[in-house]
ZADO-1210 file (C-alpha; in nm, 4 decimals, padded with zeros to 6 digits):
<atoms>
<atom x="21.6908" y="03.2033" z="-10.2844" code="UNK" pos="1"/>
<atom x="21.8862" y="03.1674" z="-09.9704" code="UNK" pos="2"/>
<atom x="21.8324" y="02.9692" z="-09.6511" code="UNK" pos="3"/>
<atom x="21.9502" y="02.9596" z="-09.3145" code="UNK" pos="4"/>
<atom x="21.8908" y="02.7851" z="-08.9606" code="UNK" pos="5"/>
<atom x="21.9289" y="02.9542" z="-08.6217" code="UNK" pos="6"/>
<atom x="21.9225" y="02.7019" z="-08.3696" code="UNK" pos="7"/>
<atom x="21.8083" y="02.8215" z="-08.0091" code="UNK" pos="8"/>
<atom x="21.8340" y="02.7303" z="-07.6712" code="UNK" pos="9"/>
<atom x="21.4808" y="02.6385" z="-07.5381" code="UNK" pos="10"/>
<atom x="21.1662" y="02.6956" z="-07.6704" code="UNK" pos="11"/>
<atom x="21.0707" y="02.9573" z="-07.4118" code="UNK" pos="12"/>
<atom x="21.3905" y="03.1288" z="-07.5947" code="UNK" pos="13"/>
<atom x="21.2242" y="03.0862" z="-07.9654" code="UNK" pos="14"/>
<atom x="20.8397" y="03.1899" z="-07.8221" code="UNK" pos="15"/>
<atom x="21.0007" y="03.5143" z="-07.7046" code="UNK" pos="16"/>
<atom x="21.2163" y="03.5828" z="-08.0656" code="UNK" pos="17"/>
<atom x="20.8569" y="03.5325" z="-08.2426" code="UNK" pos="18"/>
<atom x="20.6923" y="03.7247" z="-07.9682" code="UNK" pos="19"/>
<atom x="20.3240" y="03.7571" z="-07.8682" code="UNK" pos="20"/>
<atom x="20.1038" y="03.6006" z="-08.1951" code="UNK" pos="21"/>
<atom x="20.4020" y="03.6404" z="-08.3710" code="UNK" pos="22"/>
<atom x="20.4301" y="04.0273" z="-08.4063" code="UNK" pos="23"/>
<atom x="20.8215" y="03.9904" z="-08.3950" code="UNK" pos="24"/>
<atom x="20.8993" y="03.7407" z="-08.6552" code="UNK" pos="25"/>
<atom x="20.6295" y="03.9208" z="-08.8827" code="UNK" pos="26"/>
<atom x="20.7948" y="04.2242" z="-08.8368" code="UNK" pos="27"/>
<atom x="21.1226" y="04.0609" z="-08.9025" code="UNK" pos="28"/>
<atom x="20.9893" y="03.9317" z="-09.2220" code="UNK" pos="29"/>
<atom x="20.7743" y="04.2445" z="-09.3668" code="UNK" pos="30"/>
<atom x="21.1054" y="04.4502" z="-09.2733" code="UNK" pos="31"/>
<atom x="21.3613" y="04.2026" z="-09.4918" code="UNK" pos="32"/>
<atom x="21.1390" y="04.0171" z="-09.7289" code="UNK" pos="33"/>
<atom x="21.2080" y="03.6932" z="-09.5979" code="UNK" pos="34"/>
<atom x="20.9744" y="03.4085" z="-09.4451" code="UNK" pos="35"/>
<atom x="21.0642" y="03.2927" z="-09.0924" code="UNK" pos="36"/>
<atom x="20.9178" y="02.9152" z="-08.9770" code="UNK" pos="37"/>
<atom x="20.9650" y="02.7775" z="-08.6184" code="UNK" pos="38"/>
<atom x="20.9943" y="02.4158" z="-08.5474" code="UNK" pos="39"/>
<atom x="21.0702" y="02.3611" z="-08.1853" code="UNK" pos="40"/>
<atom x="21.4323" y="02.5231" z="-08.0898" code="UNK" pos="41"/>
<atom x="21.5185" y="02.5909" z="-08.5016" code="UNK" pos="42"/>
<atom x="21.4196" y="02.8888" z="-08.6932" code="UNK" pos="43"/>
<atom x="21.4531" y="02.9016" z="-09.0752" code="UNK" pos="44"/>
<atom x="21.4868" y="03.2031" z="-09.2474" code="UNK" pos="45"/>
<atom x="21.4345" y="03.1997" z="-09.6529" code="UNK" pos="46"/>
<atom x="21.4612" y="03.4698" z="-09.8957" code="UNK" pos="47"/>
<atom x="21.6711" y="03.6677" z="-10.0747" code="UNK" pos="48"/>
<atom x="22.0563" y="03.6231" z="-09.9480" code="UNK" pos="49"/>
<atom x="22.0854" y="04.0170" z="-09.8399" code="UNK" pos="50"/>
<atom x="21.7371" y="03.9855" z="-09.6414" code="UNK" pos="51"/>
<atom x="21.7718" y="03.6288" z="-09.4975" code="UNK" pos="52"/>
<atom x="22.1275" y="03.7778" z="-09.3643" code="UNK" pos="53"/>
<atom x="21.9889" y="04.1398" z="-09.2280" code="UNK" pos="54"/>
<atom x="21.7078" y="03.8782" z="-09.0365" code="UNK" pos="55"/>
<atom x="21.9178" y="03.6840" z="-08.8797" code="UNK" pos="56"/>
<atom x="22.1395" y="03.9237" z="-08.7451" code="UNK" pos="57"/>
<atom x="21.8315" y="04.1130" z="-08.6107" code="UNK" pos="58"/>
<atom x="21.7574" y="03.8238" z="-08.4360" code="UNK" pos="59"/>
<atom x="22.0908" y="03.7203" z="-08.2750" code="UNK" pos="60"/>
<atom x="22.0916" y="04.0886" z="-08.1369" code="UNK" pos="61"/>
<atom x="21.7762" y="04.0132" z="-08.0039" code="UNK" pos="62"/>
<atom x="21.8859" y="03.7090" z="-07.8480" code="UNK" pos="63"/>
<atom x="22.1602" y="03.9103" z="-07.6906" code="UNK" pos="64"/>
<atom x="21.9211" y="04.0997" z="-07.5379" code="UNK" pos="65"/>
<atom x="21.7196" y="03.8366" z="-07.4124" code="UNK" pos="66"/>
<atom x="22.0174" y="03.6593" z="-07.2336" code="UNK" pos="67"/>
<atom x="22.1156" y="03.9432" z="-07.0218" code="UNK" pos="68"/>
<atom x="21.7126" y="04.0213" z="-06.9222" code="UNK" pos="69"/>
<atom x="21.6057" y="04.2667" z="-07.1663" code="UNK" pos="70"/>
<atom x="21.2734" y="04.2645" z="-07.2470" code="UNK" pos="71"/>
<atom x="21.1732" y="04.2478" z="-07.6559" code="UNK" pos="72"/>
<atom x="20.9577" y="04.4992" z="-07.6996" code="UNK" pos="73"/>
<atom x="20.8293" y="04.6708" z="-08.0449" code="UNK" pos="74"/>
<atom x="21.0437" y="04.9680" z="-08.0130" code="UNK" pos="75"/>
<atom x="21.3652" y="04.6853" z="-07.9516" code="UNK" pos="76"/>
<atom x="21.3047" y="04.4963" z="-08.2547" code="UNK" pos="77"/>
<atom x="21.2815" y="04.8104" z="-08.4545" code="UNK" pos="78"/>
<atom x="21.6099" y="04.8842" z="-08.3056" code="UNK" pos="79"/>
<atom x="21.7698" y="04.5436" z="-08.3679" code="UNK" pos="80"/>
<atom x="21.6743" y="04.5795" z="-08.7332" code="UNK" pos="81"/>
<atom x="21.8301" y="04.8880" z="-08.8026" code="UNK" pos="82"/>
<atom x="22.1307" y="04.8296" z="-08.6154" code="UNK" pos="83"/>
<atom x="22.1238" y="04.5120" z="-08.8771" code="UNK" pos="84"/>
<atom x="22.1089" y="04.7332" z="-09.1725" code="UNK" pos="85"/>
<atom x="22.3689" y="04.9876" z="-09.0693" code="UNK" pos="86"/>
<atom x="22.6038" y="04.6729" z="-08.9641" code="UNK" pos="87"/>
<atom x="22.6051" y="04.7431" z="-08.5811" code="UNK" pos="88"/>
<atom x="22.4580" y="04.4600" z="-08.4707" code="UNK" pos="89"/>
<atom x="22.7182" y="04.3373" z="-08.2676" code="UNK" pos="90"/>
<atom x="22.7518" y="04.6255" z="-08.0677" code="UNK" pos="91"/>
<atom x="22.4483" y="04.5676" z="-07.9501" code="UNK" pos="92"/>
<atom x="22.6438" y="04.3990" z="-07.6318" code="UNK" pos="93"/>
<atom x="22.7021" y="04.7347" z="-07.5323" code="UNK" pos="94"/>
<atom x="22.3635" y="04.8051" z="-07.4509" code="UNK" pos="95"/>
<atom x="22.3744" y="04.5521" z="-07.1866" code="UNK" pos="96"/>
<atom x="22.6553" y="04.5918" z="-06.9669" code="UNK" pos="97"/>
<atom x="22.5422" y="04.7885" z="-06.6948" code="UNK" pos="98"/>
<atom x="22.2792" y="04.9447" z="-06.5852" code="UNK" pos="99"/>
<atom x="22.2843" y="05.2963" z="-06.4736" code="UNK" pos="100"/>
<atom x="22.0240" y="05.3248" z="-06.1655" code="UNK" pos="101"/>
<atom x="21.7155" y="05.1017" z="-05.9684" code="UNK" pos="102"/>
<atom x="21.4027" y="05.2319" z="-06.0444" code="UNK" pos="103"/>
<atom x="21.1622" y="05.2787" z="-05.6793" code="UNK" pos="104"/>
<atom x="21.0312" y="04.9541" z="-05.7745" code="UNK" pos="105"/>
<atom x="21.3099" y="04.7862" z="-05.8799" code="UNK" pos="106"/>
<atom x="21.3707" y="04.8086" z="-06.2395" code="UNK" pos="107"/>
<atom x="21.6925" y="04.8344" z="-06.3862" code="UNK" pos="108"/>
<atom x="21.7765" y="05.1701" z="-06.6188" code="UNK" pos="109"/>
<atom x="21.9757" y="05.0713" z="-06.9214" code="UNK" pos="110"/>
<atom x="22.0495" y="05.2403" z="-07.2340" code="UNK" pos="111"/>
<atom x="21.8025" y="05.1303" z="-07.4827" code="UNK" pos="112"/>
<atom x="22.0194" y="05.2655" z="-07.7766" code="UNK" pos="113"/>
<atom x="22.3824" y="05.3577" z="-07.8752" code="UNK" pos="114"/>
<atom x="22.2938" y="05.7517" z="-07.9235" code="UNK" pos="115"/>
<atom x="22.1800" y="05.6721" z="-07.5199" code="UNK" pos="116"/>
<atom x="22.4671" y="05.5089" z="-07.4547" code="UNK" pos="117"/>
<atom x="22.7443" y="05.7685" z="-07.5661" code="UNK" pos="118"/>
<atom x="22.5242" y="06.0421" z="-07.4079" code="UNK" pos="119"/>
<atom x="22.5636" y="05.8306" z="-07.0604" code="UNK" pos="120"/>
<atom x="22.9296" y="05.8462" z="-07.1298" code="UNK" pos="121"/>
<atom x="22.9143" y="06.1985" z="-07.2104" code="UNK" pos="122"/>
<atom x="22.7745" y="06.2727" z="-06.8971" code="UNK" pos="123"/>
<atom x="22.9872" y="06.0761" z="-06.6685" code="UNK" pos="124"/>
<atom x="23.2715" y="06.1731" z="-06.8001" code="UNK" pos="125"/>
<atom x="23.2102" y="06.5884" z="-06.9146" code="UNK" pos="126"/>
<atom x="23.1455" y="06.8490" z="-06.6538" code="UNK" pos="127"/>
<atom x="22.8929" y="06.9940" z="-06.8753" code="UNK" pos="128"/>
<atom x="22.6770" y="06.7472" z="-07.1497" code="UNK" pos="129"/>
<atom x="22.4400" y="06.9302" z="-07.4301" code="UNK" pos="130"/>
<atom x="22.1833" y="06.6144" z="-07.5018" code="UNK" pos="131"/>
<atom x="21.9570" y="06.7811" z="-07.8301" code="UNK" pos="132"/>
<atom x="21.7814" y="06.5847" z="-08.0143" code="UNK" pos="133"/>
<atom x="21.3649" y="06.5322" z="-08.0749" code="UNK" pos="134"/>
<atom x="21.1151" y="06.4283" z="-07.8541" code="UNK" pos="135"/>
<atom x="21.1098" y="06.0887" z="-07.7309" code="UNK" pos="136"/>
<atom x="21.4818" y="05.9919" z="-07.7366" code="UNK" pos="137"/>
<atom x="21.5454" y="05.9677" z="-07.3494" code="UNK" pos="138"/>
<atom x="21.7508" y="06.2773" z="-07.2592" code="UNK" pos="139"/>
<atom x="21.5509" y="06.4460" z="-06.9675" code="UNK" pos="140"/>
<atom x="21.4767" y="06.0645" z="-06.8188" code="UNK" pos="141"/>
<atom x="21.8581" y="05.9435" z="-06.8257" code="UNK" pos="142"/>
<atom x="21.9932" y="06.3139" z="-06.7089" code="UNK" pos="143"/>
<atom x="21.7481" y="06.2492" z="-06.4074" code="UNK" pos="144"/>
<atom x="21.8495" y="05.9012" z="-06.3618" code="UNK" pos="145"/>
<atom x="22.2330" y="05.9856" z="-06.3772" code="UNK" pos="146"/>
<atom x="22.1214" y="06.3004" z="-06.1105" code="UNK" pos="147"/>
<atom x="21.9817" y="06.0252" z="-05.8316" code="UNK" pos="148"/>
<atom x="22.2573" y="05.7957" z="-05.9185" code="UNK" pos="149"/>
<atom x="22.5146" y="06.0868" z="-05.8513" code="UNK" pos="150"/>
<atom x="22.3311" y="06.1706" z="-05.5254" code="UNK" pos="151"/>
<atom x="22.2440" y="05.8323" z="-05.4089" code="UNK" pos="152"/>
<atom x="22.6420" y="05.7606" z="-05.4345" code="UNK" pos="153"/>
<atom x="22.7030" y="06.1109" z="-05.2833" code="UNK" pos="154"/>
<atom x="22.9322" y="06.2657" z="-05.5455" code="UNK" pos="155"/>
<atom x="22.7025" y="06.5266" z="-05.4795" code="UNK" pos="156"/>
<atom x="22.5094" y="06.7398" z="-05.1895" code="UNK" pos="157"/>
<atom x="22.1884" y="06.7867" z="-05.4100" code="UNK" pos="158"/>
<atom x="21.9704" y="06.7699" z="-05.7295" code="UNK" pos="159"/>
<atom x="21.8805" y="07.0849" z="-05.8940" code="UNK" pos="160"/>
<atom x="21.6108" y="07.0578" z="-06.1851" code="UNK" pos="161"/>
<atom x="21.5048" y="07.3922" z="-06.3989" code="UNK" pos="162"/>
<atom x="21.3446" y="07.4517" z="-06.6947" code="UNK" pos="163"/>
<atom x="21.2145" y="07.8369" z="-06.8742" code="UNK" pos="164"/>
<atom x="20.8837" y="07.8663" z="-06.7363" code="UNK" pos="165"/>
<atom x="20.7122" y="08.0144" z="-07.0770" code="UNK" pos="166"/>
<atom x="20.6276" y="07.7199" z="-07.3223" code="UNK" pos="167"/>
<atom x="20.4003" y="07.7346" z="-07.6451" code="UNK" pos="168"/>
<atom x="20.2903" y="08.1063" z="-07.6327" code="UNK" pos="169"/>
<atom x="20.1153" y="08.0701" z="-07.3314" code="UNK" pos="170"/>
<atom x="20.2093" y="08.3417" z="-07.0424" code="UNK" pos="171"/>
<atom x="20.2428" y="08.2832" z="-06.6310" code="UNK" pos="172"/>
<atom x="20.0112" y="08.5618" z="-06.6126" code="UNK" pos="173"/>
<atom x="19.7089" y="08.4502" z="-06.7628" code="UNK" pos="174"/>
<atom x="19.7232" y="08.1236" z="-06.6095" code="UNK" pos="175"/>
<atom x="19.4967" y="08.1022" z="-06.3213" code="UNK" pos="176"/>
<atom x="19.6502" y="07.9760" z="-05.9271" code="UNK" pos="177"/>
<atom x="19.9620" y="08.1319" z="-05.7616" code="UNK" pos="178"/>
<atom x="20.3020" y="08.1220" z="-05.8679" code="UNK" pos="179"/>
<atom x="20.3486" y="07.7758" z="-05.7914" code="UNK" pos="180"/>
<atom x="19.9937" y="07.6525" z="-05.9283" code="UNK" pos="181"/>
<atom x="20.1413" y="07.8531" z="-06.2787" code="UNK" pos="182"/>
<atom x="20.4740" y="07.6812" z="-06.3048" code="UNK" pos="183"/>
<atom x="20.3756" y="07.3313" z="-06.2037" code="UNK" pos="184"/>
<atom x="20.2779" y="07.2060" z="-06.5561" code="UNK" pos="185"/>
<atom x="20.6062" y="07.3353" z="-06.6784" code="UNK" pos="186"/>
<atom x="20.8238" y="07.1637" z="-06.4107" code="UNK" pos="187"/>
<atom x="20.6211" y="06.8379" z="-06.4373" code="UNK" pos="188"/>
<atom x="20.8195" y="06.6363" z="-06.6650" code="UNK" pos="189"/>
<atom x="21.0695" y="06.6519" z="-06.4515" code="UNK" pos="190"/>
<atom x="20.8922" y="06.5459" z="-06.1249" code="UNK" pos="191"/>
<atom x="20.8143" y="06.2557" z="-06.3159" code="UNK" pos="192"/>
<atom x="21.1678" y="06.1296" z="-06.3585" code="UNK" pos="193"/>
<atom x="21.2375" y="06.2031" z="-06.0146" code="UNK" pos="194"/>
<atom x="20.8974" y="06.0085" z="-05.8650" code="UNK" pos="195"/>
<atom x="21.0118" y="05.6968" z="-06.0661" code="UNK" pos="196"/>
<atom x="21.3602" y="05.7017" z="-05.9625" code="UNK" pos="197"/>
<atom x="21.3162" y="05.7627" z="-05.5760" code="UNK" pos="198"/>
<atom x="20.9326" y="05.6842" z="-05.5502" code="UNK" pos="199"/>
<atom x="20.6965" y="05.9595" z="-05.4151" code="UNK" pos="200"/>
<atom x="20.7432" y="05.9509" z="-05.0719" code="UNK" pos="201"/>
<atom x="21.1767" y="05.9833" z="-05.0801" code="UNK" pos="202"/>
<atom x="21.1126" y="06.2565" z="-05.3391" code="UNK" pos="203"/>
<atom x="20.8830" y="06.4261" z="-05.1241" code="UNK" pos="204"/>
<atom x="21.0840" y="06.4554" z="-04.8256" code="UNK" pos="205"/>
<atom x="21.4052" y="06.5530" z="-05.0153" code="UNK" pos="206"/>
<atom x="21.1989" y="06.8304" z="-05.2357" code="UNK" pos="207"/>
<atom x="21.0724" y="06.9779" z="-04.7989" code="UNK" pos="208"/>
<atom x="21.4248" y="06.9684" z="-04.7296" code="UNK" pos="209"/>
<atom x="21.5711" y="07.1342" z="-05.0545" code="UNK" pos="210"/>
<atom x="21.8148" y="06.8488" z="-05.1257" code="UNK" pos="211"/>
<atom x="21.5937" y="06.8286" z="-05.4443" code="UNK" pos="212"/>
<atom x="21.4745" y="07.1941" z="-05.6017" code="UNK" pos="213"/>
<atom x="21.2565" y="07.1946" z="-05.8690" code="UNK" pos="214"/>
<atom x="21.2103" y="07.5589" z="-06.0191" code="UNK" pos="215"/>
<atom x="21.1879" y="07.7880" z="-06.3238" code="UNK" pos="216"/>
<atom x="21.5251" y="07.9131" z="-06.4627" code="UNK" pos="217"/>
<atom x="21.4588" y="08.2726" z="-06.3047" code="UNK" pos="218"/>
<atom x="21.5334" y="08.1230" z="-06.0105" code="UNK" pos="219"/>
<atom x="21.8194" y="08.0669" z="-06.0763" code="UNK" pos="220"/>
<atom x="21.9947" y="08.4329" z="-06.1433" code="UNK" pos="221"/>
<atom x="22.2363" y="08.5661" z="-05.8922" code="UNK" pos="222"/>
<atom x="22.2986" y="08.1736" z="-05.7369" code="UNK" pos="223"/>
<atom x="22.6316" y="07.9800" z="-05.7212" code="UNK" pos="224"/>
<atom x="22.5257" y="07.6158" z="-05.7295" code="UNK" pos="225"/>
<atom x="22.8187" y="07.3908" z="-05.5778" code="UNK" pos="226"/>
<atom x="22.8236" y="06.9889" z="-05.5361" code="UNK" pos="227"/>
<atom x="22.4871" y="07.0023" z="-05.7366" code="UNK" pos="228"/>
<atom x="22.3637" y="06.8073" z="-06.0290" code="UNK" pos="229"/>
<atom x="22.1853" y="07.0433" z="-06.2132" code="UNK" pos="230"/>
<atom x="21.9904" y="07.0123" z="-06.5626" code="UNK" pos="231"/>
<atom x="21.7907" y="07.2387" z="-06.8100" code="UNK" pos="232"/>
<atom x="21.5295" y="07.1171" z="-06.9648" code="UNK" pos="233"/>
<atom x="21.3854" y="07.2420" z="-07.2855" code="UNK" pos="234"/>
<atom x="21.6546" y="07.4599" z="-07.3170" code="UNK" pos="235"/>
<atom x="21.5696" y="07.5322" z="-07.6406" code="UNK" pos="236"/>
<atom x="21.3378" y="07.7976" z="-07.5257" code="UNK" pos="237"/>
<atom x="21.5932" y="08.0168" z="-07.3602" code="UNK" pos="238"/>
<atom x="21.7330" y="08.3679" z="-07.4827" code="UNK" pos="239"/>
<atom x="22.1390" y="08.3308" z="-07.5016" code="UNK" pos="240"/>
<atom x="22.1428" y="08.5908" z="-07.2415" code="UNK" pos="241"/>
<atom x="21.9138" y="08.3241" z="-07.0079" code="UNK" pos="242"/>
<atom x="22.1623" y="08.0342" z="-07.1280" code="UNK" pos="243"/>
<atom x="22.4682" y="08.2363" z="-07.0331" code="UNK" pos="244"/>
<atom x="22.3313" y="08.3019" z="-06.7323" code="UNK" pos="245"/>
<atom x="22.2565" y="07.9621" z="-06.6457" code="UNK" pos="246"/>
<atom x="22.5773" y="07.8123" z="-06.7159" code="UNK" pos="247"/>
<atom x="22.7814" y="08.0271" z="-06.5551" code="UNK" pos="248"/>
<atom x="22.6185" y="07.9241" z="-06.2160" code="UNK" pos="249"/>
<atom x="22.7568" y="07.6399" z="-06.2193" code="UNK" pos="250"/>
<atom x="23.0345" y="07.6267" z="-05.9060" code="UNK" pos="251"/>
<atom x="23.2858" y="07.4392" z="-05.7665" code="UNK" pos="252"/>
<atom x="23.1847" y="06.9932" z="-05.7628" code="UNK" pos="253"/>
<atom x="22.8816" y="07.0582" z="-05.9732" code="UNK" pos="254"/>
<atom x="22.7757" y="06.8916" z="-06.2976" code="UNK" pos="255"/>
<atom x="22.5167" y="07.0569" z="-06.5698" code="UNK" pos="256"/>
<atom x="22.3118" y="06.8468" z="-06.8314" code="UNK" pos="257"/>
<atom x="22.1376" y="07.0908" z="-07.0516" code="UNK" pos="258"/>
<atom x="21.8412" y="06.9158" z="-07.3135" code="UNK" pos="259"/>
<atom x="21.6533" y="07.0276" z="-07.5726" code="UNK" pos="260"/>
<atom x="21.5223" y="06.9899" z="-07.9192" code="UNK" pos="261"/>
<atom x="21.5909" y="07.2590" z="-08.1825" code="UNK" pos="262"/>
<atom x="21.3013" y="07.1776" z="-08.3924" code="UNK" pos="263"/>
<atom x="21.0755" y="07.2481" z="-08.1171" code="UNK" pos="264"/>
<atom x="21.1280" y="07.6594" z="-08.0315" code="UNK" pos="265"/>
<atom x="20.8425" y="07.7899" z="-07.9122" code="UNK" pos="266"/>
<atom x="20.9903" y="08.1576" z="-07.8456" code="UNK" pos="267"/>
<atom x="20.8634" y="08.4279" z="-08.0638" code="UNK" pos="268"/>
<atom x="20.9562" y="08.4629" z="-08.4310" code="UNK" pos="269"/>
<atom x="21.3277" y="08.6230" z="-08.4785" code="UNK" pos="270"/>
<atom x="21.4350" y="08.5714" z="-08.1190" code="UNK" pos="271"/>
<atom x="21.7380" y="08.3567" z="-08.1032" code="UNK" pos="272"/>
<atom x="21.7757" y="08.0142" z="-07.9221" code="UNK" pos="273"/>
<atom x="22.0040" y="08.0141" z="-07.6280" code="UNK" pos="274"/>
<atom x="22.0430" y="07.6460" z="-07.6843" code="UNK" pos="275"/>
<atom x="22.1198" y="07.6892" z="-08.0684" code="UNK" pos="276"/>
<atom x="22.3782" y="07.9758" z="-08.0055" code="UNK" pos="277"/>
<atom x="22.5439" y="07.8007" z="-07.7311" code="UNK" pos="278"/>
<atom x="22.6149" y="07.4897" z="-07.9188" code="UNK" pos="279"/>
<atom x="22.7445" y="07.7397" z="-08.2020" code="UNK" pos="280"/>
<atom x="22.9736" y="07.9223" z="-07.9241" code="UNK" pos="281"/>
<atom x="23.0905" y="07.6526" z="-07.7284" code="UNK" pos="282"/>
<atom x="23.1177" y="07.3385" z="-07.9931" code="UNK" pos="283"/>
<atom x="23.5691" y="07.3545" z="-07.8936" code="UNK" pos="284"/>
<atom x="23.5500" y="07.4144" z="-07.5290" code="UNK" pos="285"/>
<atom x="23.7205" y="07.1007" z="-07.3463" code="UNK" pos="286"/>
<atom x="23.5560" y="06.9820" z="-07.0691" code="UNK" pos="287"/>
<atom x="23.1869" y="06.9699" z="-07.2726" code="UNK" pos="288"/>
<atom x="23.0023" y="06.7411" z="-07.4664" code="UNK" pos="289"/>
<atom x="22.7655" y="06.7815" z="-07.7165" code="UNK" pos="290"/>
<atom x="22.5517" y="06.4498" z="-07.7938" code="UNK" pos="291"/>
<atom x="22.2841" y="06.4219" z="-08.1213" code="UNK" pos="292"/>
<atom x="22.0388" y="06.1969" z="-08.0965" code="UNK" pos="293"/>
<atom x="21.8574" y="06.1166" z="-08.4165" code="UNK" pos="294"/>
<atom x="21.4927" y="05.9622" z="-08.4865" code="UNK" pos="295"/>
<atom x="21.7319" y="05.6133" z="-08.4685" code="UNK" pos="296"/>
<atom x="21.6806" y="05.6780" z="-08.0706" code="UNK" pos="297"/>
<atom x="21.3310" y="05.7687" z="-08.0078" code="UNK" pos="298"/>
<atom x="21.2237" y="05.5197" z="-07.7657" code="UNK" pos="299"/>
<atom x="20.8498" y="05.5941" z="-07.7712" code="UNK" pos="300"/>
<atom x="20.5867" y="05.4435" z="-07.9905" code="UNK" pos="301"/>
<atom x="20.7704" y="05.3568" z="-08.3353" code="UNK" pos="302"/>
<atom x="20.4594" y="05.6205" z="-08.4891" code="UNK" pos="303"/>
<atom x="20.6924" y="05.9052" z="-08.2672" code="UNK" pos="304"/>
<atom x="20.9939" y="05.8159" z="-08.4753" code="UNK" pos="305"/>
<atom x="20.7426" y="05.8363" z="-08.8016" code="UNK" pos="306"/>
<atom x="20.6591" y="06.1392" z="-08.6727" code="UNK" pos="307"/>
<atom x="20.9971" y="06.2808" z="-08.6283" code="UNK" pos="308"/>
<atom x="21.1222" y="06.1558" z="-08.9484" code="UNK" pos="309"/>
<atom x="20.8176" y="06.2685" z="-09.1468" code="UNK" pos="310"/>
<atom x="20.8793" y="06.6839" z="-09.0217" code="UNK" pos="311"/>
<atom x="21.2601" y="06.6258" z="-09.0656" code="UNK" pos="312"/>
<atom x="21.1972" y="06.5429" z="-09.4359" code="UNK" pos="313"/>
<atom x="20.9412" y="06.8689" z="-09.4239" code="UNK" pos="314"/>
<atom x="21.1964" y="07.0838" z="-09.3044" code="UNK" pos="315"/>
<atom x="21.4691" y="07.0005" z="-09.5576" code="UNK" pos="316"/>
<atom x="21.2134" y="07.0655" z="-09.8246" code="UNK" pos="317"/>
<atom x="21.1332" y="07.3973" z="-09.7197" code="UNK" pos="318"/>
<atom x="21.4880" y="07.4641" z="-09.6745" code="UNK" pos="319"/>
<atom x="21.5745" y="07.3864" z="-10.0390" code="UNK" pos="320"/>
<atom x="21.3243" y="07.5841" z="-10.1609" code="UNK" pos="321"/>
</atoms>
């Protein structure tokens, strides 16, 4: 059996390592077989040397965390701890450096993960950034984030959201209001990034004065779209001939984030993905990125990630069959 003491800086500091009844520590322990006991500032670990190591360095990336402001939440701790089994727990410093945007009321929008962070990167430094990856993991929230922060420090004129208006086998036609009324459900992930970012009023007025355009991709056929940050969303459900389209739109000062989740196609059976073939055709092209995420970066409920991991391991069983 192995031991080892953590000493901490307050006991404020220890209450929030343990967390609320103790939900942290227990997780800590169930996760590396160890047993954690608090006295005052100290924390002892004991168990086997392997788990009483993985523990500890959970926790000191959780009290990185804690000493620049980040809040320990469930979905953190999970994070911590596999970052402490892959041995990245020290870049967990990385998470913390700055902070991409203000929220309308105030809160600071940080990576949460490393997959988030190198898809930040990706887009600040990449004309064009493919984020893919499963539900959960961030992309359409940090592309909108980066798209106020862009506009807000005028690197460009306007924001330019779009997304294929057909989802889940369900057509415009049959669904009851006008053409607005039909595309609103699609669109409204994305006017919810955009009312937390700028708050409803600010995204109002922009939206009446067409500094901010939310619409379905048809919309955007025939356009040249300069000094715009524009994304896709759900780009998965486009036809290459709709993703061509799209990209080559872009003009002169512009920047394009295009998201999606190849596991989730909803377009009928045989049709190709646009997003799937354009990753295939453009994979060398300089000037774009192409960022994974894995289940690692769902930032959900931790029973998302379960999810995620469970039809992953479904869909490489079919495969080898």
């Amino acid at each position: 059996m192995a031991e080892k003491l953590i000493e901490l800086d307050s006991v404020e500091l220890a209450a929030a390592v343990f967390g609320s009844c103790d939900e942290n520590i227990r997780l800590l322990e169930k996760e590396f077989s160890v047993t954690a006991v608090c006295r005052g500032t100290q924390v002892k670990l004991t168990g086997e040397a392997e788990g009483v190591t993985g523990a500890a360095n959970a926790i000191d990336a959780m009290l990185t965390l804690l000493e620049n402001h980040t809040p320990i939440e469930e979905q953190t701790v999970r994070y911590c701890i596999s970052l402490a089994r892959s041995g990245e727990d020290g870049r967990v410093q990385e998470l913390t450096e700055n902070f991409i945007a203000i929220t309308a009321k105030g809160r600071p929008v940080r990576p949460k993960t490393l997959g988030q962070k190198e898809y930040l990167k990706a887009i600040q430094t990449h004309p064009i950034t493919f984020g893919v990856g499963p539900a959960g993991t961030g992309k359409t929230y940090l592309a909108v984030a980066m798209a106020v922060k862009a506009f807000k420090s005028k690197d460009v004129e306007r924001i330019i959201l779009t997304r294929p208006a057909v989802e889940a086998g369900e057509k415009l036609g049959f669904l009851p209001g006008d053409l607005q009324n039909k595309v609103d459900p699609y669109l409204r992930p994305l006017y919810d990034g955009l009312y937390d970012m700028l708050g409803p009023e600010t995204f109002q007025r922009l939206l009446e004065k067409q500094t901010i355009e939310v619409a379905p991709l048809a919309y955007m056929r025939g356009r040249t779209l300069d000094n715009a940050f524009i994304i896709l969303d759900e780009a998965q459900n486009t036809s290459p001939e709709q993703m061509k389209m799209f990209l080559t739109r872009m003009g002169s000062g512009s920047k394009v984030v295009v998201t999606g989740d190849v596991t989730q196609i909803d377009l009928p059976d045989k049709s190709r993905s646009g997003l799937v073939d354009a990753l295939a055709v453009l994979k060398n092209i300089d000037g774009i990125a192409q960022i994974r995420f894995s289940e690692k970066d769902v930032v959900r409920h931790r029973l998302v990630q379960e999810i995620v991991k469970a039809y992953d391991r479904a869909t490489q069983a079919r495969s080898r069959r």
